[in-house]
One Martini backbone bead per residue (centre of mass of N, CA, C, O) as a GRO file, in nm:
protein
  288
    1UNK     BB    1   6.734  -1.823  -1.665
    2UNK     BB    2   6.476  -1.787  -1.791
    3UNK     BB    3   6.341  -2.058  -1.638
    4UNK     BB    4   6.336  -1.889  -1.404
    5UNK     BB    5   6.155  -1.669  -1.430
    6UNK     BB    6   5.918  -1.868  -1.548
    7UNK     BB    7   5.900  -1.995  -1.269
    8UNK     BB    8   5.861  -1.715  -1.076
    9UNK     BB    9   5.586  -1.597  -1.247
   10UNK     BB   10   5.403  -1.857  -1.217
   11UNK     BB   11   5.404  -1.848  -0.898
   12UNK     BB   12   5.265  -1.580  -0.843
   13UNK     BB   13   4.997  -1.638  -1.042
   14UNK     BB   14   4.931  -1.824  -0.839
   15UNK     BB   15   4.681  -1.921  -0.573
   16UNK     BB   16   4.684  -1.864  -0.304
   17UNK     BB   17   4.553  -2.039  -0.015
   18UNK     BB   18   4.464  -1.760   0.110
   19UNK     BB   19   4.373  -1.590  -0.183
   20UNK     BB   20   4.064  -1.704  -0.248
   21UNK     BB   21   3.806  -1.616  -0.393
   22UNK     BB   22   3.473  -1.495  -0.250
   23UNK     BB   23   3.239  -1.614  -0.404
   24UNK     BB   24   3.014  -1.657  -0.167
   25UNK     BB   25   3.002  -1.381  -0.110
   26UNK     BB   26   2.955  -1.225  -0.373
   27UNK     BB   27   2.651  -1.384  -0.417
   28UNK     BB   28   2.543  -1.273  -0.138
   29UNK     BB   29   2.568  -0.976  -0.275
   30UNK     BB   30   2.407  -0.991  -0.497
   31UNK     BB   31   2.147  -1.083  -0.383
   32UNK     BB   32   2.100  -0.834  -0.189
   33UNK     BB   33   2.088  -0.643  -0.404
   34UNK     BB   34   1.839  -0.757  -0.550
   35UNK     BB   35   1.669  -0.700  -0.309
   36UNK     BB   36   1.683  -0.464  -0.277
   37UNK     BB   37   1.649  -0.297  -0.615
   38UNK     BB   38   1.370  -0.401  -0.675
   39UNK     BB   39   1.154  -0.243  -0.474
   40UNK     BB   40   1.253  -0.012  -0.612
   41UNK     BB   41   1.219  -0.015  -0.944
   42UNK     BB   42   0.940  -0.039  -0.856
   43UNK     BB   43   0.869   0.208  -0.685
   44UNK     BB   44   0.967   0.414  -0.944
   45UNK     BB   45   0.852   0.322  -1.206
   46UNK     BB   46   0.516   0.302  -1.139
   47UNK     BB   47   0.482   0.592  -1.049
   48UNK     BB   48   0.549   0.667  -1.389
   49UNK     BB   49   0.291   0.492  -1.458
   50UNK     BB   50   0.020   0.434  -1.597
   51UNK     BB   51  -0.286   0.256  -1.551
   52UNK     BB   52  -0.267   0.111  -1.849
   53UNK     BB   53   0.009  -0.015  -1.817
   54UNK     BB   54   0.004  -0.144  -1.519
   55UNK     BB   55  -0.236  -0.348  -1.645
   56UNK     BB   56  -0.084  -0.461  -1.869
   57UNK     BB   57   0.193  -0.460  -1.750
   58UNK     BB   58   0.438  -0.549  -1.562
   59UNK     BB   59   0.582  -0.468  -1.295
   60UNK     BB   60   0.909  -0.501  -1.385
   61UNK     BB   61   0.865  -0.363  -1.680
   62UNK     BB   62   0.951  -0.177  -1.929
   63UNK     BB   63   0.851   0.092  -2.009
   64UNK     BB   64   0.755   0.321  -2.249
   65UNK     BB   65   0.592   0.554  -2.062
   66UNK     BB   66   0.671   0.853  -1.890
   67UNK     BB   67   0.494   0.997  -1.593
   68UNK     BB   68   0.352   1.302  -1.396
   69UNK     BB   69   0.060   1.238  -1.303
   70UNK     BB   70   0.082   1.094  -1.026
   71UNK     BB   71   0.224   1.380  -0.858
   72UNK     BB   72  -0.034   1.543  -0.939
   73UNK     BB   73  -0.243   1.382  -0.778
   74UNK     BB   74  -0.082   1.374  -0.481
   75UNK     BB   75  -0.155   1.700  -0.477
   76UNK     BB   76  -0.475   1.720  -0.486
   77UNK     BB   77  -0.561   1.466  -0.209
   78UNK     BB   78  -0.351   1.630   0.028
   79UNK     BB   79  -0.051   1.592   0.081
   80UNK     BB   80   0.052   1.857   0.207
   81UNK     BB   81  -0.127   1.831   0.454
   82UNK     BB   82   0.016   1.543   0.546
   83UNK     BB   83   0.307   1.664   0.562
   84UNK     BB   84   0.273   1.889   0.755
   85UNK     BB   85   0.181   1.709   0.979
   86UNK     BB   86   0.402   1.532   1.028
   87UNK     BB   87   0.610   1.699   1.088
   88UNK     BB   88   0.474   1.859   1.321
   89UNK     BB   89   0.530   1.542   1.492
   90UNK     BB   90   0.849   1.518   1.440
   91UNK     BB   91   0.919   1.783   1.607
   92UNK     BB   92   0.761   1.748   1.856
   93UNK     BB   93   0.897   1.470   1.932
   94UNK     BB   94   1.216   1.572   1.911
   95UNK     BB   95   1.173   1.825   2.118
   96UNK     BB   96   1.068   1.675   2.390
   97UNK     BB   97   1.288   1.453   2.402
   98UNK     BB   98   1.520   1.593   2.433
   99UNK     BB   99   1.425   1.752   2.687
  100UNK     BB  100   1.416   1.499   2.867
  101UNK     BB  101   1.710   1.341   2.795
  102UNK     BB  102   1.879   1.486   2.813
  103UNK     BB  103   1.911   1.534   3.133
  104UNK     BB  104   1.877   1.263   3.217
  105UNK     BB  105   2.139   1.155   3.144
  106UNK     BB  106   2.332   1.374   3.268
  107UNK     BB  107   2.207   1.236   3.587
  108UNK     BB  108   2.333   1.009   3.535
  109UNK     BB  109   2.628   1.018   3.509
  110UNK     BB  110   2.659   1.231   3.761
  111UNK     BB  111   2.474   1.107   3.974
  112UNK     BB  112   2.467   0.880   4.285
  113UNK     BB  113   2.196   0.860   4.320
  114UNK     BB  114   1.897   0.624   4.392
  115UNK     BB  115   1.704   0.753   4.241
  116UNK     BB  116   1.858   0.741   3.943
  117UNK     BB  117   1.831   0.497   3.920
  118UNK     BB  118   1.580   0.385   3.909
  119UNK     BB  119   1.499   0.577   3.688
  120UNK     BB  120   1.672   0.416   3.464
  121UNK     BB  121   1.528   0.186   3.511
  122UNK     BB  122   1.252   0.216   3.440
  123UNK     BB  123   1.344   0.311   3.160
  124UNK     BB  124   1.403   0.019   3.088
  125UNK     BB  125   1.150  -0.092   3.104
  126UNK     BB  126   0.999   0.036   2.853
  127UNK     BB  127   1.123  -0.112   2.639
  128UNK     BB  128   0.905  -0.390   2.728
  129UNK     BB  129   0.609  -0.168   2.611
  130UNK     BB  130   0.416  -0.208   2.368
  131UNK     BB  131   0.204   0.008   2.221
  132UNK     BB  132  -0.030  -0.221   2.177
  133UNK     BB  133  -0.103  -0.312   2.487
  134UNK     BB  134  -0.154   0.037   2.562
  135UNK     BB  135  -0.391   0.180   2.332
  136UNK     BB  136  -0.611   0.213   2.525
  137UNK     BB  137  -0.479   0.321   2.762
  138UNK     BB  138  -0.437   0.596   2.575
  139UNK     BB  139  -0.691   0.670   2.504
  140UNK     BB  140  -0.840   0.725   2.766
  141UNK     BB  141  -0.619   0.945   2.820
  142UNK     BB  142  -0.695   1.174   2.577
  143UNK     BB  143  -0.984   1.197   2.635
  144UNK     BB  144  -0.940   1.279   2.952
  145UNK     BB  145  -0.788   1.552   2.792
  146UNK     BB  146  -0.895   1.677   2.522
  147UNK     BB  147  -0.704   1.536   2.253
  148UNK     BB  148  -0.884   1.430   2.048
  149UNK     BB  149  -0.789   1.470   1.696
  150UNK     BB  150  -0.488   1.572   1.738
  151UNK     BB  151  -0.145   1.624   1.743
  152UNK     BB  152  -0.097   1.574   2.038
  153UNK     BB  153  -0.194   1.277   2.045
  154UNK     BB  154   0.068   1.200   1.851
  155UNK     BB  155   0.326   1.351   2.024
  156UNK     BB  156   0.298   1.200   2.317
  157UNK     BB  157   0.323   0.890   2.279
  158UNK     BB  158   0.597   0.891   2.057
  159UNK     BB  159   0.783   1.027   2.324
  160UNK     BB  160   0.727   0.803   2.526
  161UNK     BB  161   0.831   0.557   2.389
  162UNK     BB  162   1.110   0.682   2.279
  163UNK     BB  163   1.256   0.753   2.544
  164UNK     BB  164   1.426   0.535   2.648
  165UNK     BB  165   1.607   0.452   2.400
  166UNK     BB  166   1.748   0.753   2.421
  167UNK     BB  167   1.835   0.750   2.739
  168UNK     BB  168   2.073   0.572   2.637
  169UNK     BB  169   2.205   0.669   2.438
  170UNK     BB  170   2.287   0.944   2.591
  171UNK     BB  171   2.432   0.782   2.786
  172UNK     BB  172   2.662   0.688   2.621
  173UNK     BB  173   2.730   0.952   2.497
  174UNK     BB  174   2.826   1.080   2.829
  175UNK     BB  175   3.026   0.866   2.910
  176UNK     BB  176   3.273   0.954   2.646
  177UNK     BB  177   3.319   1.176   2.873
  178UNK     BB  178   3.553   1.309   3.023
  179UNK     BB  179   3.608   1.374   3.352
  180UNK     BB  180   3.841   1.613   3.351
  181UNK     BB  181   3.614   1.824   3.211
  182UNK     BB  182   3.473   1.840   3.518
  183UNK     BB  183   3.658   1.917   3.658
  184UNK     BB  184   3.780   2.193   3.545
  185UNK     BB  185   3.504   2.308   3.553
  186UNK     BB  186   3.499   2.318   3.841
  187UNK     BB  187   3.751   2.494   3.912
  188UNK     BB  188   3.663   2.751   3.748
  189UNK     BB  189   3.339   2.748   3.867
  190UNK     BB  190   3.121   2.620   3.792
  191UNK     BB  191   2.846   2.531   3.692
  192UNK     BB  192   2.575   2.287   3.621
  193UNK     BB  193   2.456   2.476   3.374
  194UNK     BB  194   2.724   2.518   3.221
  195UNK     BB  195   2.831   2.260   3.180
  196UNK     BB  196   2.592   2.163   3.006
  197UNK     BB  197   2.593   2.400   2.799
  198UNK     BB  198   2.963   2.403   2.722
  199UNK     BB  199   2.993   2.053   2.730
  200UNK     BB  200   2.740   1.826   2.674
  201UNK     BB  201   2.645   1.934   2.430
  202UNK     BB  202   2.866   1.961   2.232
  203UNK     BB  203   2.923   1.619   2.280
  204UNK     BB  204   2.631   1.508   2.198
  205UNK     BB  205   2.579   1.547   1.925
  206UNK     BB  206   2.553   1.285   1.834
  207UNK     BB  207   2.343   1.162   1.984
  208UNK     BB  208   2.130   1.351   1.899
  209UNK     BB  209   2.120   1.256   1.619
  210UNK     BB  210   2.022   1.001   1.659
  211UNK     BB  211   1.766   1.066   1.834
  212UNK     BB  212   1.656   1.281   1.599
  213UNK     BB  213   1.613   1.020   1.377
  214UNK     BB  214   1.479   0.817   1.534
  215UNK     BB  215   1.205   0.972   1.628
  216UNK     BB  216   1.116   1.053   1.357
  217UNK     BB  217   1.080   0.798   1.213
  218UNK     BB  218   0.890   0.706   1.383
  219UNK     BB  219   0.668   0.945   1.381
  220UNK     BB  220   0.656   0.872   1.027
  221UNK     BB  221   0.558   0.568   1.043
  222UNK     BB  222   0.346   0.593   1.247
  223UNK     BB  223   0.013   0.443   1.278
  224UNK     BB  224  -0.159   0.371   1.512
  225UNK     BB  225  -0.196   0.659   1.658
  226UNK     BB  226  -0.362   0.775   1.451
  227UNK     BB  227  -0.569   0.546   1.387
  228UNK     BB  228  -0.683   0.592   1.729
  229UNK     BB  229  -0.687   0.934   1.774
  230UNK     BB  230  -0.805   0.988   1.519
  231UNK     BB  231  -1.035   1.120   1.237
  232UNK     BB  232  -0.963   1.364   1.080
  233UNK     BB  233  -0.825   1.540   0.783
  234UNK     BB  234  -0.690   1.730   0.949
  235UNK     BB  235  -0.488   1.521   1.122
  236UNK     BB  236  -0.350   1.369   0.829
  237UNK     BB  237  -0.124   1.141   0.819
  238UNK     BB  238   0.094   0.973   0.595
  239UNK     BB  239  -0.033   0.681   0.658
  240UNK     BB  240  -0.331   0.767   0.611
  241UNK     BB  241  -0.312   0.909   0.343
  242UNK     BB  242  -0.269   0.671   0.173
  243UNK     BB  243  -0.574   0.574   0.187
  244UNK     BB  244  -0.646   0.770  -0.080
  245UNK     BB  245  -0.566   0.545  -0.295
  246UNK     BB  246  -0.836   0.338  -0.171
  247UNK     BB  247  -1.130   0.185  -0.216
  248UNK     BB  248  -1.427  -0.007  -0.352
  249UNK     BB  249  -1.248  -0.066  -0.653
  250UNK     BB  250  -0.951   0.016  -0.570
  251UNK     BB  251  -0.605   0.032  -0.648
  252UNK     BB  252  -0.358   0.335  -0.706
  253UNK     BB  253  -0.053   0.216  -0.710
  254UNK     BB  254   0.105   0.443  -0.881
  255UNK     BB  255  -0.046   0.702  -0.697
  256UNK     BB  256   0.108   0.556  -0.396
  257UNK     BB  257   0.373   0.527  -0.504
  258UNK     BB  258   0.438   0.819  -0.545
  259UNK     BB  259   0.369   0.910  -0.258
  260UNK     BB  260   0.637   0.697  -0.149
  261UNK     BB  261   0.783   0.845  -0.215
  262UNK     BB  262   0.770   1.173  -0.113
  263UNK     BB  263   0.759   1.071   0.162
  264UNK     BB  264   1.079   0.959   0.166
  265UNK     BB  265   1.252   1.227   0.133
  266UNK     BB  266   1.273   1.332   0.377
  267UNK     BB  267   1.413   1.086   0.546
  268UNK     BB  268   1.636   1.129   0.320
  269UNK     BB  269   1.778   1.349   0.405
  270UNK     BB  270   1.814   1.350   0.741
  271UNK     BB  271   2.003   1.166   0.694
  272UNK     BB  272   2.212   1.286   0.505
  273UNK     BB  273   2.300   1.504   0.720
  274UNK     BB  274   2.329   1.288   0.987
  275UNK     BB  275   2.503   1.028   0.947
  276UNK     BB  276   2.720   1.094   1.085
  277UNK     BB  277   2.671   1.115   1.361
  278UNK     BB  278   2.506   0.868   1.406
  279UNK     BB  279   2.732   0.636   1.370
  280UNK     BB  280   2.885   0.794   1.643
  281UNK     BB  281   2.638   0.730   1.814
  282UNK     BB  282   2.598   0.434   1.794
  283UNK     BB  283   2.956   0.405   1.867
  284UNK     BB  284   2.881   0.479   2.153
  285UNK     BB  285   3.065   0.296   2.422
  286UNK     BB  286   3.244   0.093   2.207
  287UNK     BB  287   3.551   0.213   2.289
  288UNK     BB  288   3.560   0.069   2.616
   0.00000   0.00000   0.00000
């Protein structure tokens, strides 16, 4: 009897053929890990180190001592200001999208006319129109705009170009609620601005959260655009500002990596904030 028990916990302790721990997988997942977390802790140790520890020792190396001298230099050389203009443009590029992206979702998902199918094909093509592509008319217009120099000129063409890619989302997510919902509402006798009002806006939120996150990191990260249309320090935004621990002399490392934190820290709120509806918004479409 004993002879059989010790059979059968021997067998279970046994690996089953289908139930092999999956070595190549945990491998390339500590890799991926690995590729991850070092340019963080580059990122973060570096910020904090002075600039005579960061040439004297490595890049890579556990400092000796650690400092926030280089977040204090870089709001010296106008950090705060380059955060406002930034703000002032992903906030102006977010509202300016969605005023135009939620109501155009809305006319494509439920008019059957075939002007707004054209208009959906149009948004569509903009898709393949890099930004690079057409930055000299672009130039072109906002000079005989009279907007060069302006936080205006980097904000009409960041919703521009994001307009496409949100008014796509934003119809995959309207696209998932009930026509039932609809039909309800028009029974009750409401109007088309009550519906939309009532109905649309607050099932879209997923969508709208995604579109609005979307648009943020663009315009928070674009640099070509401020690059080619402004030129003055009060109009300079943080891709640009960046430029100012850069010299002809070299580059001030420690306080480049502060900037890219303290850079980085709105739009990882915006994310933290937004990221269930974000998932939400992404996965609009995808359950039909």
């Amino acid at each position: 009897m004993a002879a059989g028990m010790l059979t059968r916990v021997s067998a279970r302790l046994r690996p089953r053929p289908g139930k092999r721990p999956a070595y190549a997988s945990g491998l390339g997942a500590a890799l991926w890990l690995l590729v991850v977390v070092v340019p963080l802790y580059y990122l973060v140790v570096t910020s904090l180190r002075g600039p005579g520890d960061y040439m004297s020792q490595g890049p890579l190396s556990i400092p000796e001592s650690l400092t926030l001298d280089n977040y204090v230099n870089v709001f010296e050389v106008g950090f705060l200001g380059f955060l406002t203009n930034s703000l002032i443009v992903g906030t102006g590029s977010i509202a300016l999208v969605l005023l135009v992206a939620v109501p155009a979702a809305f006319a494509i998902v439920r008019s059957r006319s075939r002007m707004v199918r054209v208009g959906f094909m149009l948004f569509l093509l903009g898709l393949a129109v890099p930004a690079q592509a057409v930055i000299i008319p672009i130039y072109l217009i906002i000079t005989r705009m009279n907007l060069y120099d302006s936080l205006t000129a980097i904000i009409l063409p960041t919703a521009a170009f994001t307009l496409p890619i949100s008014v796509v989302v934003l119809t995959s997510s309207l696209r998932d609620v009930p026509g039932e919902l609809y039909e309800a509402m028009a029974l009750d006798g409401a109007k088309t601005r009550q519906v939309f009002l009532r109905l649309v806006l607050p099932l879209s939120r997923p969508g709208v959260a995604t579109v609005a996150i979307f648009v943020g990191l663009n315009a928070w990260n674009n640099f070509i655009f401020p690059l080619v249309l402004t030129q003055s320090e009060s109009t300079r935004v943080l891709p640009l500002g960046l430029w100012s621990f850069q010299t002809q002399y070299g580059t001030d490392v420690p306080g480049l990596m502060a900037a890219v934190v303290l850079s980085a820290v709105p739009i990882l709120a915006l994310y933290l904030f937004g990221r269930r509806q974000l998932l939400s918004g992404l996965a609009a479409g995808f359950g039909k």
